[in-house]
N, C-alpha and C positions, 0 to 999 in steps of 0.2 A: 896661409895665403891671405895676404892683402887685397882690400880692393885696389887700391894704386899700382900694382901688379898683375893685376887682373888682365886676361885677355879675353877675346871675343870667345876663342873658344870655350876657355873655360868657364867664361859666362852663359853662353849655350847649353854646355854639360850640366853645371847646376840648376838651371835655369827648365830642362827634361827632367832631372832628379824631382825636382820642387813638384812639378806638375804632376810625374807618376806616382810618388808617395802621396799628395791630394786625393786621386784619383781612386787607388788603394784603400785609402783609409777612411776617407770623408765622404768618395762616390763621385760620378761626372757629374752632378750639380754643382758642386764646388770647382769645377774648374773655370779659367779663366775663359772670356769670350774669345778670345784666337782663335781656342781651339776648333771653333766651325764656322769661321772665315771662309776657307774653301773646303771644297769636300776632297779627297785623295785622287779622285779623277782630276778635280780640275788643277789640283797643286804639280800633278806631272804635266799635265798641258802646258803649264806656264814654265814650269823646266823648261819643257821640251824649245819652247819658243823662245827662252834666255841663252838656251845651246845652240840653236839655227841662229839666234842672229850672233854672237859670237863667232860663230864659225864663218858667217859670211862677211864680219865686221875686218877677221882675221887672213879671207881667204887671198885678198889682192896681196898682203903684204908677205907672207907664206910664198905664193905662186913665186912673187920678183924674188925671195932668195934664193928658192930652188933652181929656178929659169934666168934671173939676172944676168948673170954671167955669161949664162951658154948662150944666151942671145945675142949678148952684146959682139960677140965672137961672127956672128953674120951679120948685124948691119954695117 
């Protein structure tokens, strides 16, 4: 693998490799400062609120192709 070939994912994948072999072998001193950015509560919170607004980013445009049609049928 190149990096010129590289993807996000597989930049990711080694990217946890790196970290847990550190982790493993060196101790969490050695880890990078990321790692307690946020704490596991609040990393699902901000999920949670990336998926709500997604979902409501998505919900007018969903609704009109579900509904589009059938409605346009009554007015």
């Amino acid at each position: 693998m190149n990096e010129e070939k590289e993807t996000l994912l597989d930049r990711m994948i080694l990217e946890g490799l790196a970290e847990h072999f550190v982790e493993k072998e060196l101790g969490t001193d050695f880890l990078g400062p990321h790692k307690s950015v946020l704490t596991e509560k609040q990393a699902k919170f901000e999920s949670n609120i990336e998926q709500i607004n997604i979902y409501l980013e998505n919900t007018p445009k969903v609704m009109n192709k579900i509904f589009g049609e059938y409605l346009k049928r009554f007015i």
